[in-house]
C-alpha positions in Angstrom: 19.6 8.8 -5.0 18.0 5.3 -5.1 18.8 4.6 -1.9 17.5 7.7 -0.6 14.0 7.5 -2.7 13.8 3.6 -1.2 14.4 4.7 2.1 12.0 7.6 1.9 9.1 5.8 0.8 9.7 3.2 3.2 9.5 5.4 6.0 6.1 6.6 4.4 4.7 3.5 4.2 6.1 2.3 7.5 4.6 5.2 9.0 1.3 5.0 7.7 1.5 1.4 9.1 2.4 2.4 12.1 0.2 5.8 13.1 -2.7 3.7 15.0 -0.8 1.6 16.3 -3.1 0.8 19.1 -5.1 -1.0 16.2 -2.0 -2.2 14.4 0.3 -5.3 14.8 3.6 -4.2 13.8 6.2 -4.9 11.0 4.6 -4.0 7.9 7.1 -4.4 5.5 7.3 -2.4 2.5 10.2 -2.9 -0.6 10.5 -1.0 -3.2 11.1 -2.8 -6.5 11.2 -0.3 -9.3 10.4 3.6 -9.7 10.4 5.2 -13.0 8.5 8.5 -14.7 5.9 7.6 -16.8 7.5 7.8 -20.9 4.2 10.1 -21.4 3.9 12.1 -18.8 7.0 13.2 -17.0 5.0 14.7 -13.7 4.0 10.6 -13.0 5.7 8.1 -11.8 5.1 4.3 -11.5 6.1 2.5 -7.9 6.3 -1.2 -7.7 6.4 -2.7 -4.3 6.6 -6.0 -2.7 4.6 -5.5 1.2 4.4 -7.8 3.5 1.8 -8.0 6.3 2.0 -10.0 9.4 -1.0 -11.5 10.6 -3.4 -9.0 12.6 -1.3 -6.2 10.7 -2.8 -3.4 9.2 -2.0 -0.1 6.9 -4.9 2.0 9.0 -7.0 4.3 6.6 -5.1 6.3 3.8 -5.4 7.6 0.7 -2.7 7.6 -2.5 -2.2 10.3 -5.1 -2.8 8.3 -7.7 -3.8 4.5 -8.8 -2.7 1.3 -6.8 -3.4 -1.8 -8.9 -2.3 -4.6 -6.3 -1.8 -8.6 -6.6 -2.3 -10.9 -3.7 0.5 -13.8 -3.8 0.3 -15.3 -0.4 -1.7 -14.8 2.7 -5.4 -13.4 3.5 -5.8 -9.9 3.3 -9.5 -7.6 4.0 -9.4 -4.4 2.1 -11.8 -1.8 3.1 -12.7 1.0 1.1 -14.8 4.0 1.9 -18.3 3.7 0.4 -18.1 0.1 -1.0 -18.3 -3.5 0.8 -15.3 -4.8 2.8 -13.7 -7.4 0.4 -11.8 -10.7 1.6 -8.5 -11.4 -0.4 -6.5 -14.7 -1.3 -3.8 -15.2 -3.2 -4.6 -14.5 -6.7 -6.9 -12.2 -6.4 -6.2 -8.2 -7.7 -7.2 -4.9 -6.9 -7.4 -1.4 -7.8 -7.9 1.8 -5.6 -8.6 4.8 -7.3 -6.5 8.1 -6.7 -7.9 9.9 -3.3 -9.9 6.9 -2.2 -10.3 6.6 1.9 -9.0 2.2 2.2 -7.5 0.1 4.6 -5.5 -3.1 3.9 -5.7 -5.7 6.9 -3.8 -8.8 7.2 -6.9 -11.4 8.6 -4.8 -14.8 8.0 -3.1 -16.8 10.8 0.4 -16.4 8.5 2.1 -13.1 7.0 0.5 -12.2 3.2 2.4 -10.6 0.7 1.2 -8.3 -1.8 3.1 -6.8 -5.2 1.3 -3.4 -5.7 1.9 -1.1 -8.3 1.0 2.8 -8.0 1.0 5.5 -10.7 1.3 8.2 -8.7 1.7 12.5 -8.9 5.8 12.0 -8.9 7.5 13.6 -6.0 4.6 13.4 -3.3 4.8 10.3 -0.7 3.0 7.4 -2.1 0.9 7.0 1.1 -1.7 9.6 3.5 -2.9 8.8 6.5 -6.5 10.3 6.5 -8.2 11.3 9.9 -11.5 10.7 9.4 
């Protein structure tokens, strides 16, 4: 069943990656590191991933069903969210996007970044949607 869940979100996150790809450099590459239910609240689940972004790579605009909370550790990254200023990331620097936000991660370094992100998320619905807006 691990194997299976690690593959599946993969996929979705490889996918959303990979939908534009016009706009997007490929090899966004997403690793699961631990999924759990929430000890409260049994219909949430927490998701941590390691991601890694190539230069000029991008996620394209989606949305999460729930919280990201996200940690830089190497690299450049521009996050874009619908309705607020484009921010420039470095490592260090954190994050959080709201359930049902519109954002875009985009890798605008000359060397791959790498984030850790965290979601608490509705449990059995993919972790990532691609929004056509």
């Amino acid at each position: 069943m691990k194997k299976f869940v690690y593959i599946a979100l993969c996929i979705g996150l490889v996918g959303v990656a990979s939908m534009n790809a016009s706009a997007q450099a490929p090899g966004v590459t997403p690793k699961v590191l631990l999924k759990t239910t929430l000890s409260d609240d049994p219909t949430k689940e927490g998701i941590m991933m390691s991601i890694e972004f190539p230069p000029g790579s991008t996620t394209g605009r989606h949305t999460h069903p729930g919280d990201e909370y996200a940690f830089v550790l190497q690299g450049t990254l521009e996050l874009s969210v619908e309705g607020r200023e484009t921010r420039r990331l470095s490592p260090g620097d954190v994050w959080h996007t709201p359930r049902d936000i519109v954002h875009e991660n985009r890798n605008v370094g000359d060397t791959p970044a790498r984030v850790v992100i965290t979601f608490i998320v509705d449990k059995g619905k993919p972790v990532s949607t691609r929004n056509v807006k």
